[in-house]
DORO-523493 format. One record per residue: y, x, z of N, C-alpha, C in turn; residue in one letter; residue number from 0. Coordinates in nm, 4 decimals, decimal comma. Example, Ala and Ser with C-alpha at 12.3 -4.5 7.8 and 13.67 -1.06 7.14 Angstrom:
<nodes>
        nyy        nxx        nzz       cayy       caxx       cazz        cyy        cxx        czz   type   seq
    -0,5690     1,3190     0,7800    -0,4500     1,2300     0,7800    -0,3300     1,3200     0,7800      A     0
    -0,2250     1,2850     0,7080    -0,1060     1,3670     0,7140     0,0030     1,2900     0,7870      S     1
</nodes>
This chain:
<nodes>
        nyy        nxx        nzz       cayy       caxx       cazz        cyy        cxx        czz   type   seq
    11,4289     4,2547    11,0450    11,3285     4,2348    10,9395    11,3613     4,3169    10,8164      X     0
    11,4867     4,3393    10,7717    11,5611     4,3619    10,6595    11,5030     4,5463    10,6698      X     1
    11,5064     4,5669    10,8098    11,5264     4,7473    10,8248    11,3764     4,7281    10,7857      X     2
    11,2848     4,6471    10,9053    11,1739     4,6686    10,8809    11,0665     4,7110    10,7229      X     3
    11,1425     4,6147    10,6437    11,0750     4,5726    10,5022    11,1060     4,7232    10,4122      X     4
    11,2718     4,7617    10,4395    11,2720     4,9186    10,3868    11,2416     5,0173    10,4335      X     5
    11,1172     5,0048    10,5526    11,0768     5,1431    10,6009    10,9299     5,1655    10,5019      X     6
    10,9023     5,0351    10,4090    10,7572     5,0468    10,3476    10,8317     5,1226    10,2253      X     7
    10,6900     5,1454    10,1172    10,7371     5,2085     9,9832    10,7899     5,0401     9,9204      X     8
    10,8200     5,0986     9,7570    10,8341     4,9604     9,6990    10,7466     4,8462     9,6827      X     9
    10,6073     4,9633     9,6524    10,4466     4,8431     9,6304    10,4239     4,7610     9,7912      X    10
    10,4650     4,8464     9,8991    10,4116     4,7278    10,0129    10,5283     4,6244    10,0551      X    11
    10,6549     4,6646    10,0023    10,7728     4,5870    10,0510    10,7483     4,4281     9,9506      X    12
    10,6919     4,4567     9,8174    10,6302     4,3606     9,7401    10,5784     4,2979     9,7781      X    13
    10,4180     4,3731     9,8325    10,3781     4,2390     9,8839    10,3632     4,2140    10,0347      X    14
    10,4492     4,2867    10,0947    10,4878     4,1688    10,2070    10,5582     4,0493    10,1599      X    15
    10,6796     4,0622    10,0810    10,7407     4,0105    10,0486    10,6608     3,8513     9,9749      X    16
    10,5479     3,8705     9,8998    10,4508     3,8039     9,8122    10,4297     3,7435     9,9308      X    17
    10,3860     3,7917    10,0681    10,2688     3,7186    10,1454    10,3917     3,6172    10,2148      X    18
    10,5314     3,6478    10,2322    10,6129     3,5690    10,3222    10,6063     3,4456    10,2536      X    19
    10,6595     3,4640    10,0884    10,6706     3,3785     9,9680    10,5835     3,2751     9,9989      X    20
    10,4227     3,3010     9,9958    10,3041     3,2222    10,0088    10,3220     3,1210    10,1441      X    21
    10,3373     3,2063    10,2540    10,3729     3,1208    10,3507    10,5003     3,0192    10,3618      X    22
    10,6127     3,0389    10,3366    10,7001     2,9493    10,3034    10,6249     2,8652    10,2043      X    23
    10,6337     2,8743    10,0856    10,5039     2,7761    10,0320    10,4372     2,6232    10,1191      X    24
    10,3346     2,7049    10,1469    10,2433     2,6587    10,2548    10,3253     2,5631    10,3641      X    25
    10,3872     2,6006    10,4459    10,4763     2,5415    10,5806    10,5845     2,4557    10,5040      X    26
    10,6366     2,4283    10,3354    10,6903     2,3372    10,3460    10,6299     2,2579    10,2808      X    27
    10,4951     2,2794    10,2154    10,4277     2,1850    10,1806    10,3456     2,0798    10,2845      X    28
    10,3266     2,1807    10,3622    10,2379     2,0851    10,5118    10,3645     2,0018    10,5575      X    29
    10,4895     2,1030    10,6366    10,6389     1,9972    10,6409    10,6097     1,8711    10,5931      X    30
    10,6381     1,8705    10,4430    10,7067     1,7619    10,3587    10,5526     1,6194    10,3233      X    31
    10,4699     1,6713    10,3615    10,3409     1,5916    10,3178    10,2625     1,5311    10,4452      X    32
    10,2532     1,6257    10,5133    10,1209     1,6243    10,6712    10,0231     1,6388    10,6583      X    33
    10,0191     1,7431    10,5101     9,8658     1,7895    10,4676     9,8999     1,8677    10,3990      X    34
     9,7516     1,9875    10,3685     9,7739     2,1115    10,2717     9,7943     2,0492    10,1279      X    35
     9,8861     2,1347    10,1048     9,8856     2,1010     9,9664     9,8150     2,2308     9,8632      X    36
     9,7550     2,1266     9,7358     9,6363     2,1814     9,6428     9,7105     2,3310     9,5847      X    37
     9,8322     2,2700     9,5292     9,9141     2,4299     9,4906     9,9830     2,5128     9,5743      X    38
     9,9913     2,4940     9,6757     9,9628     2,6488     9,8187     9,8443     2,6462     9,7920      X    39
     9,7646     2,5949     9,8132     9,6140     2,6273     9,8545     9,5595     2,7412     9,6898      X    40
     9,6187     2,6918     9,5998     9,6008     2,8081     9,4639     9,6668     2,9395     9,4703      X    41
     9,7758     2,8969     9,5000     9,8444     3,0579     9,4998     9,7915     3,1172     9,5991      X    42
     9,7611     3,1016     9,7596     9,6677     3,1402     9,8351     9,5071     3,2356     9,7796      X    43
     9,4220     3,1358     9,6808     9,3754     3,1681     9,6521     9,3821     3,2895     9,5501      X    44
     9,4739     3,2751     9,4626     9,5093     3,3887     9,3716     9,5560     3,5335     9,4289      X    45
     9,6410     3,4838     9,5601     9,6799     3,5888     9,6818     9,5570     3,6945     9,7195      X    46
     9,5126     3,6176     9,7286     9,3660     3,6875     9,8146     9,2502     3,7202     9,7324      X    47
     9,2550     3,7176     9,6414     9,2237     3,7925     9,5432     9,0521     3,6969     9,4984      X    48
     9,0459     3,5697     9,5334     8,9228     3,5376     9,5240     8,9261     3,5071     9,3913      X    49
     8,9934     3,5132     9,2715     8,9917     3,5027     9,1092     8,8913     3,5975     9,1090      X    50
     8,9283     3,7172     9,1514     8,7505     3,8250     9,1402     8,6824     3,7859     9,1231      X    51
     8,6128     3,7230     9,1852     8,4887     3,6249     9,1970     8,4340     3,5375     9,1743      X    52
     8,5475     3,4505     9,1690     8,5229     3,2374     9,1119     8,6304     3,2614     9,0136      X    53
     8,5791     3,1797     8,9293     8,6630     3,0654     8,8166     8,7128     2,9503     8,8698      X    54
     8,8143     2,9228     8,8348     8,7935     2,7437     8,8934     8,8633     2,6540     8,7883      X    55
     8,9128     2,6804     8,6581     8,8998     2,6285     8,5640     8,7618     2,5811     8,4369      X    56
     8,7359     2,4601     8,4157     8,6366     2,4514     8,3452     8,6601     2,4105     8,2600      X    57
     8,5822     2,3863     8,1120     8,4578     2,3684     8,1679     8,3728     2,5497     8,1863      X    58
     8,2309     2,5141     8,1645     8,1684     2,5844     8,2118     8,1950     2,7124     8,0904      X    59
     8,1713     2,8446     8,1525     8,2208     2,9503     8,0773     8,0930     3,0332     7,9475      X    60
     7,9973     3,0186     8,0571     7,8599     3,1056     8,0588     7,8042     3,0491     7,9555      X    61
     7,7792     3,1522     7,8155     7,6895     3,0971     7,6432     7,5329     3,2025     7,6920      X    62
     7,5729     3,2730     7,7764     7,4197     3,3473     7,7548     7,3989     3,4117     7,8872      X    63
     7,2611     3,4790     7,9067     7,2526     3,5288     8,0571     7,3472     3,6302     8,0704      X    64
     7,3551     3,7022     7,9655     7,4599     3,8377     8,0197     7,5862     3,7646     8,0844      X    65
     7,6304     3,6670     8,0013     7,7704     3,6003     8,0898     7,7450     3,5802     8,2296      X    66
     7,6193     3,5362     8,2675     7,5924     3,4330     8,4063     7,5312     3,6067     8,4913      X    67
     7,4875     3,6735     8,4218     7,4785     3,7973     8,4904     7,6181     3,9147     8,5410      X    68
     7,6958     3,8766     8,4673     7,8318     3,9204     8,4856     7,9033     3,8483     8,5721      X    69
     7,9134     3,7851     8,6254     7,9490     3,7113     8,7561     7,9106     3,7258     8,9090      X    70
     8,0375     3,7763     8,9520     8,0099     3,8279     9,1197     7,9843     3,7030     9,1915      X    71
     8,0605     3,5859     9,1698     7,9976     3,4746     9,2611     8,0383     3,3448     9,1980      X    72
     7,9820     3,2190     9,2498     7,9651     3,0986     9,1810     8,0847     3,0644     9,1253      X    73
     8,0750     2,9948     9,0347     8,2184     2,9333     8,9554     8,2494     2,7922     9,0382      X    74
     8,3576     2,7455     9,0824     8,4819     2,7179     9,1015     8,5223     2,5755     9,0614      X    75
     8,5220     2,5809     8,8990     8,5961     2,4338     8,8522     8,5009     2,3256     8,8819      X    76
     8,4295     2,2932     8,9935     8,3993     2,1182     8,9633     8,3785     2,1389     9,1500      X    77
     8,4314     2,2263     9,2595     8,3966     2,2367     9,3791     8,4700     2,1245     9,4216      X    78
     8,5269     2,0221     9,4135     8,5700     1,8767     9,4524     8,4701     1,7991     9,4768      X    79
     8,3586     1,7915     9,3115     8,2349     1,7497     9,2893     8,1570     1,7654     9,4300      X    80
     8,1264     1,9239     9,4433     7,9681     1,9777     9,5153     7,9960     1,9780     9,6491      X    81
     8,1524     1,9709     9,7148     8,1433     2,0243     9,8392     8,1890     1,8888     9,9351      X    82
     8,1748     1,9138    10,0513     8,2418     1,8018    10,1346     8,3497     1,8503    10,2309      X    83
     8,4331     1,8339    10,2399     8,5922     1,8314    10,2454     8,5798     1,9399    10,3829      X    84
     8,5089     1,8818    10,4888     8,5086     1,9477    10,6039     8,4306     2,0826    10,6125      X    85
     8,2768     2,0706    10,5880     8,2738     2,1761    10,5632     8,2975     2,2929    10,4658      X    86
     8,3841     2,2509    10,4028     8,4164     2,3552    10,3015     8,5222     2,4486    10,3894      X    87
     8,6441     2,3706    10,4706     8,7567     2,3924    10,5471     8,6771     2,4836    10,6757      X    88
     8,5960     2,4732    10,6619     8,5225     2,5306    10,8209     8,4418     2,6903    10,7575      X    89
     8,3631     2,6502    10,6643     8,3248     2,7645    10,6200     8,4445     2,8869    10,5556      X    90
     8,5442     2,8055    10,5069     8,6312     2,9417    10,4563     8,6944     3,0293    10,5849      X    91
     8,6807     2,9073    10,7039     8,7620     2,9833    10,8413     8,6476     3,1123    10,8405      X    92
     8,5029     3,0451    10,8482     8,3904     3,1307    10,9068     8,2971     3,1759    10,8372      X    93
     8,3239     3,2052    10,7264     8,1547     3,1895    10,6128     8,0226     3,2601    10,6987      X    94
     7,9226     3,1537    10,6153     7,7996     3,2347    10,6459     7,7246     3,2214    10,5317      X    95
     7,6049     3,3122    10,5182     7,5380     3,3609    10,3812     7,4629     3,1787    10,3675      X    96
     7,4982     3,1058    10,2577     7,4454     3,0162    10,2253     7,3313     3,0896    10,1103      X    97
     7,3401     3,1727    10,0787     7,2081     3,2371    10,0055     7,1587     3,3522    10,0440      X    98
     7,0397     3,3076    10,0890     6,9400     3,4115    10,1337     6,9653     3,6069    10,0445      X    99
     6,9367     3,5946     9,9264     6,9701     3,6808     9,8327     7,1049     3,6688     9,8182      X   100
     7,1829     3,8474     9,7532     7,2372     3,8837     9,6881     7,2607     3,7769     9,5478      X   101
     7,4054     3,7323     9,5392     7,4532     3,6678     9,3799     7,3792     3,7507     9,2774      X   102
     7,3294     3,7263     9,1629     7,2535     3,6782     9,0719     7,1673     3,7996     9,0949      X   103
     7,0776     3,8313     9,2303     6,9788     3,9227     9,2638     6,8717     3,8367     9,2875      X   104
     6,7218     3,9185     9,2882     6,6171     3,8508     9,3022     6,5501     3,9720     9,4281      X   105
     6,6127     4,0514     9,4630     6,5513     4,1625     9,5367     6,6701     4,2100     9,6339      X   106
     6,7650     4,1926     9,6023     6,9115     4,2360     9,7519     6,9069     4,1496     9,8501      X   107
     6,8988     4,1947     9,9630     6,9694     4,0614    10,0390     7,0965     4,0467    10,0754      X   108
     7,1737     3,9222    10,1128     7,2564     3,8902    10,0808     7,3299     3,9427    10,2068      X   109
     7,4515     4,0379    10,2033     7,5072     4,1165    10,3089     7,5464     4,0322    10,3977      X   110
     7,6017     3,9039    10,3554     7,7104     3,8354    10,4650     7,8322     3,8600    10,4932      X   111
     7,8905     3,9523    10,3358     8,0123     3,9885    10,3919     8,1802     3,9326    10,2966      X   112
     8,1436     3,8134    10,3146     8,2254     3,7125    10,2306     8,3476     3,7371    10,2782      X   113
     8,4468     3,7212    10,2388     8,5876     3,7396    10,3524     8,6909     3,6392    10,4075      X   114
     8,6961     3,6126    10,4942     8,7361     3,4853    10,5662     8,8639     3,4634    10,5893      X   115
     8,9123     3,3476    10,5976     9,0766     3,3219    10,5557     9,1098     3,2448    10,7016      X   116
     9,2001     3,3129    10,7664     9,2895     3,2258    10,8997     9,2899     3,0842    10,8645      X   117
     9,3356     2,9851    10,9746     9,3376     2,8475    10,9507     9,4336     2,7855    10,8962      X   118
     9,5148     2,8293    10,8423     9,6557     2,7764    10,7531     9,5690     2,7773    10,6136      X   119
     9,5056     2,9587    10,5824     9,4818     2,9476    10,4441     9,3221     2,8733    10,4226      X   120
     9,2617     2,8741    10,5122     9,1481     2,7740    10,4722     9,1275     2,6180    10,4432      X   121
     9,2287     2,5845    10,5384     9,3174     2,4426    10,4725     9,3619     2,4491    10,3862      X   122
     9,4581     2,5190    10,3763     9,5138     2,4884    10,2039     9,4072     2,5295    10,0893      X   123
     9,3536     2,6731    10,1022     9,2703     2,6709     9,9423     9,1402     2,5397    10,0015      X   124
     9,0807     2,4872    10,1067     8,9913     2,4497    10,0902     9,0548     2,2672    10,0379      X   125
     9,1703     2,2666    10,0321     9,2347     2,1077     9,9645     9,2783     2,1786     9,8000      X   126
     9,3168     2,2917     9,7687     9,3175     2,2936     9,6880     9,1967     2,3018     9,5604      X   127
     9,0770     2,3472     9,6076     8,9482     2,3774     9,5972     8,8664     2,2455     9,5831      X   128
     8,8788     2,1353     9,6684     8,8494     2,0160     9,7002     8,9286     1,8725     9,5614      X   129
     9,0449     1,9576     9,5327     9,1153     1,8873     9,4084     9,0503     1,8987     9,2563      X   130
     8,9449     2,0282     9,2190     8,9126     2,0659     9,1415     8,8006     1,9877     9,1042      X   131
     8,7484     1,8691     9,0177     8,6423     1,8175     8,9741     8,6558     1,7775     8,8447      X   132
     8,5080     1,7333     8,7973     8,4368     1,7466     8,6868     8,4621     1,6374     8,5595      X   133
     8,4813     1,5188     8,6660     8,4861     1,3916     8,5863     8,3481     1,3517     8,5555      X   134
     8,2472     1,4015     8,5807     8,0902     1,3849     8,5490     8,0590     1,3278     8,6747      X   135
     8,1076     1,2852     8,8328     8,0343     1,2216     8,9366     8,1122     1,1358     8,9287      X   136
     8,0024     1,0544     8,9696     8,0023     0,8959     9,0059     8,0345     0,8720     9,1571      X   137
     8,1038     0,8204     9,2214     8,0796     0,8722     9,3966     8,0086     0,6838     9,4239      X   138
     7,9695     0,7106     9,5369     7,8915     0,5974     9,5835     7,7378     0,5944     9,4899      X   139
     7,6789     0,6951     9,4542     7,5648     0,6563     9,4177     7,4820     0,7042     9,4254      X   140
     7,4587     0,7633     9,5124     7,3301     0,7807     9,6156     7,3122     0,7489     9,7810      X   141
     7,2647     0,6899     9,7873     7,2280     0,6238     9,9706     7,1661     0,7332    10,0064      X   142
     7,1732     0,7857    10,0934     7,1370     0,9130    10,1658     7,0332     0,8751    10,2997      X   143
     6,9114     0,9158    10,2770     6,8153     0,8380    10,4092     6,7060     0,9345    10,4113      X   144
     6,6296     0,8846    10,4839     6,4776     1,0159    10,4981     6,3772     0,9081    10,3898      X   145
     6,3573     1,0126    10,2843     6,2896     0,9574    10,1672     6,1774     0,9929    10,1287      X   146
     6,0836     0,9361    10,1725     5,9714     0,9610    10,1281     5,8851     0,9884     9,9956      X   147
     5,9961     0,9716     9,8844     5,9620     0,9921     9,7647     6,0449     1,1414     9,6920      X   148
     6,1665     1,1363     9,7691     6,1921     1,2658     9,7248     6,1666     1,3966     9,7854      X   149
     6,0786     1,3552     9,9368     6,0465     1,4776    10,0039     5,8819     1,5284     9,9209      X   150
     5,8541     1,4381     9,8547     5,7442     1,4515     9,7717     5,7692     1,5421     9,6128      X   151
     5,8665     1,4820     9,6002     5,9323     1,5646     9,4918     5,9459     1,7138     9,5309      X   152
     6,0250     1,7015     9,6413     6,0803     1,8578     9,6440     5,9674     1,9635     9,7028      X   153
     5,8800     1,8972     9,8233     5,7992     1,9883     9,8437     5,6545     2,0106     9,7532      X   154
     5,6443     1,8964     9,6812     5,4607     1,9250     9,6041     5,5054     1,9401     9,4632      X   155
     5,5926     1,8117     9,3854     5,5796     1,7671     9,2613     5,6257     1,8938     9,1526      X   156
     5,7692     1,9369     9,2264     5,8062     2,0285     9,1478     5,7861     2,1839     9,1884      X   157
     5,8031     2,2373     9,2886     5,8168     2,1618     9,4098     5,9652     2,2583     9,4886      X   158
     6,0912     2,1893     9,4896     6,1841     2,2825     9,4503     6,2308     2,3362     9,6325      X   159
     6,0987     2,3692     9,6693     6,0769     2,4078     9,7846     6,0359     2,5708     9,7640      X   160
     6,0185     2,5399     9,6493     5,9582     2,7266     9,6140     6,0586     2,8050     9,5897      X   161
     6,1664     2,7828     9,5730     6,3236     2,8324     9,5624     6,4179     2,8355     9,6828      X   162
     6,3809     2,7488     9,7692     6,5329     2,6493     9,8063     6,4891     2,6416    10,0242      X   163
     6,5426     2,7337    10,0768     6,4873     2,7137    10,2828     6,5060     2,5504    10,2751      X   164
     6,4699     2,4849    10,3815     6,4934     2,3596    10,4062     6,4249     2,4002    10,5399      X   165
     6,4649     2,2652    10,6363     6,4330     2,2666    10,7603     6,2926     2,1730    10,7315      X   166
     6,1656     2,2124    10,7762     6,0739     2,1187    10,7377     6,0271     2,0967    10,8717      X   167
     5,9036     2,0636    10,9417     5,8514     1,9958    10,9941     5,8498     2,0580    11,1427      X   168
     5,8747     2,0150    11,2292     5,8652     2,0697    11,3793     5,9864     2,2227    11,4230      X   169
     6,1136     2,1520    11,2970     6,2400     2,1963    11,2350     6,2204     2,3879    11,2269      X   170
     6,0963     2,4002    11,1945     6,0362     2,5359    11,1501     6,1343     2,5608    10,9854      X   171
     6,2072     2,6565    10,9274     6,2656     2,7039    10,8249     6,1828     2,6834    10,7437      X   172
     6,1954     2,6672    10,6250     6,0433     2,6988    10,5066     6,1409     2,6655    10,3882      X   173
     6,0353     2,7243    10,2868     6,0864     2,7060    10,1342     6,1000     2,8593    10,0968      X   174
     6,1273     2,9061     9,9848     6,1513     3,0330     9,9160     6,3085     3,0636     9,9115      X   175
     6,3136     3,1701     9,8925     6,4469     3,2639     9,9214     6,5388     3,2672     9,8081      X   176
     6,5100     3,2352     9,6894     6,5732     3,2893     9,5704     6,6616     3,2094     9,5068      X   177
     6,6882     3,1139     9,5729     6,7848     3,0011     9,5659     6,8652     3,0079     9,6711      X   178
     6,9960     2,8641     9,6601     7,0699     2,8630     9,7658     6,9832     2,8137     9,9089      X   179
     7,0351     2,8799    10,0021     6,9406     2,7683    10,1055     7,0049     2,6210    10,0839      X   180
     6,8882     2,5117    10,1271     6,9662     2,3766    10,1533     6,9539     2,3246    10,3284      X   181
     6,9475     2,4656    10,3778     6,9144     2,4470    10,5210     7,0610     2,3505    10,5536      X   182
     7,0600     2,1823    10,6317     7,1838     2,1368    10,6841     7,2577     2,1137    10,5223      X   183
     7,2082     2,1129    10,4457     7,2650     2,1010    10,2795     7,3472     1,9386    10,2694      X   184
     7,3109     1,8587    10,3722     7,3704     1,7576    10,4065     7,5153     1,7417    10,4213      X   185
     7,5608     1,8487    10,5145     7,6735     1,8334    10,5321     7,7508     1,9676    10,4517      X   186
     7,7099     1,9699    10,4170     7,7670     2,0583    10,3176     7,7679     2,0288    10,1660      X   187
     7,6726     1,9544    10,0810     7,6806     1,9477     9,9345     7,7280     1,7223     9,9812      X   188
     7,8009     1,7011     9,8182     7,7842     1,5983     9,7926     7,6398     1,5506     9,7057      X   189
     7,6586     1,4528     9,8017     7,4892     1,3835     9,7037     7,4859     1,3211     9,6075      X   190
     7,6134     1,2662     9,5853     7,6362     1,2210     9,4291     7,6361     1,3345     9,3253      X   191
     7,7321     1,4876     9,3550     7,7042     1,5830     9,2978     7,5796     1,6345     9,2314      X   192
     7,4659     1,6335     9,3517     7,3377     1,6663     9,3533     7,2695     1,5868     9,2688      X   193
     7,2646     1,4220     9,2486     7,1723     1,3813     9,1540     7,2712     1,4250     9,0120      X   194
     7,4617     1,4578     9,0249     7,4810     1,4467     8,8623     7,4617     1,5971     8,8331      X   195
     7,4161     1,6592     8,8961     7,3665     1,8317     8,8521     7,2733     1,8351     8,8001      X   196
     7,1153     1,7354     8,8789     7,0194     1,6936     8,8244     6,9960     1,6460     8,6943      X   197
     7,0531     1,5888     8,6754     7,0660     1,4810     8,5672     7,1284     1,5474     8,4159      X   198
     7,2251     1,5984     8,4496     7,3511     1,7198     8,3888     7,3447     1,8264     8,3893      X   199
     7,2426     1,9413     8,3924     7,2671     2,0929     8,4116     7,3625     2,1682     8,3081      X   200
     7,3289     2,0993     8,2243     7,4242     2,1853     8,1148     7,5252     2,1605     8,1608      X   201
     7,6075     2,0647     8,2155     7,7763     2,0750     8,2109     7,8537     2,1350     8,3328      X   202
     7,7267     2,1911     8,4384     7,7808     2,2311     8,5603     7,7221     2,3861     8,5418      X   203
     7,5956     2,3739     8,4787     7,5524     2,5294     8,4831     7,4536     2,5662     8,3601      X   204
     7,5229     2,5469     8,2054     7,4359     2,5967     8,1133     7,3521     2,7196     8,1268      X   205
     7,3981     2,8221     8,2130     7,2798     2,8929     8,2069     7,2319     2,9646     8,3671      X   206
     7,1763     2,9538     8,3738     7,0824     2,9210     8,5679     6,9115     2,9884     8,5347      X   207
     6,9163     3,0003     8,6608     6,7534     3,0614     8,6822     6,6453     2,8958     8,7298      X   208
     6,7628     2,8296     8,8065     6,6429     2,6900     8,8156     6,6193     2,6515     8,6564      X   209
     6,5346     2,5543     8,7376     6,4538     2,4687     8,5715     6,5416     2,3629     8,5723      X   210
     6,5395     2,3298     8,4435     6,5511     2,2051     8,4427     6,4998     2,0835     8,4427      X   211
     6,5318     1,9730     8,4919     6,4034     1,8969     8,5039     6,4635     1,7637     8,4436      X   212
     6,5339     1,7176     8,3646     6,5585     1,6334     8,2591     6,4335     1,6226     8,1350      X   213
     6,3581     1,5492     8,1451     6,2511     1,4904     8,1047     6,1395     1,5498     8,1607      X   214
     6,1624     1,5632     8,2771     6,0358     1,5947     8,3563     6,0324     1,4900     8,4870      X   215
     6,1446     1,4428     8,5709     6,2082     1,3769     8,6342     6,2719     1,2015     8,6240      X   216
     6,2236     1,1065     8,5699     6,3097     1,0130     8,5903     6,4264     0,9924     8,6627      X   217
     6,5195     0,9380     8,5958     6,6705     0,9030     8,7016     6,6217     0,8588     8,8349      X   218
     6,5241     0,7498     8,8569     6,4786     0,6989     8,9718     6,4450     0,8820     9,0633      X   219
     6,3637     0,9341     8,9980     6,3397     1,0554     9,0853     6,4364     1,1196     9,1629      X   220
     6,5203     1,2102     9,0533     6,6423     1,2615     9,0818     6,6987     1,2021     9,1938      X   221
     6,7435     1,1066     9,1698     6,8168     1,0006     9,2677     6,7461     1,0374     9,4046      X   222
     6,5762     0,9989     9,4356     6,5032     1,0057     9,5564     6,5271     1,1421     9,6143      X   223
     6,5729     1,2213     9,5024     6,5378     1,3831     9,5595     6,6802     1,4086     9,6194      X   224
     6,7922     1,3223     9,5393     6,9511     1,3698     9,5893     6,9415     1,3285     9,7739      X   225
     6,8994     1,2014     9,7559     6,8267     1,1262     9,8887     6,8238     1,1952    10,0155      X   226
     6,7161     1,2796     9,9570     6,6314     1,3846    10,0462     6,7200     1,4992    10,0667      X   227
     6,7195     1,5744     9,9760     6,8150     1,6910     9,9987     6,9969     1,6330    10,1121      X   228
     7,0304     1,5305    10,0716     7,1269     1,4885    10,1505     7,1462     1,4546    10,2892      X   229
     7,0132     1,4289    10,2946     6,9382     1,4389    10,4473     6,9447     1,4851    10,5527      X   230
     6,9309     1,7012    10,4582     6,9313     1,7699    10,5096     7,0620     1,7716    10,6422      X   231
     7,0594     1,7456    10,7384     7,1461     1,7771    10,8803     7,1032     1,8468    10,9771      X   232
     7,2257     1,9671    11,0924     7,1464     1,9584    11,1779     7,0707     1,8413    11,2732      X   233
     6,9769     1,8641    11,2976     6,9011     1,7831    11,4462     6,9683     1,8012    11,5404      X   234
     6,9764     1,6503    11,6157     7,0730     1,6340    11,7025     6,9685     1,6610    11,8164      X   235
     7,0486     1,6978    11,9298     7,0192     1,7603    12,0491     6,9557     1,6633    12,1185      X   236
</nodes>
């Protein structure tokens, strides 16, 4: 190993050296626990360079659009909040374009070319990633069912179907592109998240292309719509 490491220059003997570091890390944190631990799962992340892209300290950063236009991809500090444990761990093995469009584009489409982390490091950043929340959700407070009041919401009232794919009727795709999809958004977002985003935009995303709908919406609404959107699953076979 020793010959091996001095046949590189100094910059790659570094970071091999960096990447062994990370892994020792990692293998005695899983060792000593029987789970990833949150700080492998950071330095991982810092490893791999996804700071480029996400923040994951908050609060929220963005005072004006140029800030929220200067951003290669979503921020980071409250993903404990929005995500659910499993699929977060599954998507970092495998990503796929959860948005139709290009990050903060209205006309790119979105390449699909996210970069995907082996199964050691998707466990760990996705527990370390999973540690990061807001203090703004409530958990247990939304019942998740097929809702007839928030599928009303999302497809006519507001109708945040004009943004957002969803699987609709005779499990045909529908909805507009320019949002995240919420295609299966079920197993993927928390629904407590979803009504306190609703409810809260400013503290998760002062500045955004959705509307806001805080006094347009009753809490009762919100709530019906977290409902609905939570719904979203695949159809079972």
């Amino acid at each position: 190993m020793i010959h091996c490491l001095n046949s590189y220059d100094g910059r790659k003997s570094m970071r091999v050296k960096f990447t062994l570091t990370i892994g020792a890390i990692i293998l005695m944190a899983m060792m000593s626990t029987g789970r990833a631990d949150p700080a492998a799962g950071q330095a991982v992340f810092k490893a791999r360079e996804c700071v480029v892209c996400h923040y994951t300290e908050g609060p929220a950063r963005e005072k004006t659009i140029e800030d929220q236009l200067t951003k290669k991809g979503p921020e980071l500090w409250y993903a404990g909040d929005k995500f659910q444990a499993d699929w977060l761990a599954g998507w970092l093995l495998d990503p796929k374009p959860i948005r139709p469009m290009k990050f903060n584009s209205l006309t790119e489409e979105n390449a699909g070319d996210h970069p995907s982390l082996n199964a050691e490091e998707a466990a760990t950043v996705g527990e370390y990633l999973m540690s990061l929340t807001s203090g703004e959700v409530k958990a247990g407070t939304v019942k998740v069912k097929r809702n007839s009041k928030g599928r009303q919401i999302f497809t006519k009232k507001m109708p945040c179907s004009g943004c957002h794919q969803y699987t609709g009727r005779k499990k045909v795709i529908a909805g507009g592109r320019s949002g995240p999809s919420l295609v299966d958004a079920g197993v993927r977002l928390n629904p407590d998240w979803i009504l306190a985003y609703l409810k809260k935009p400013k503290v998760f995303k002062p500045i955004k292309m959705m509307p806001v709908f805080v006094g347009l919406l009753s809490d009762k609404d919100m709530a019906n719509v977290a409902s609905y959107v939570g719904n979203f699953k695949p159809k079972k076979k």
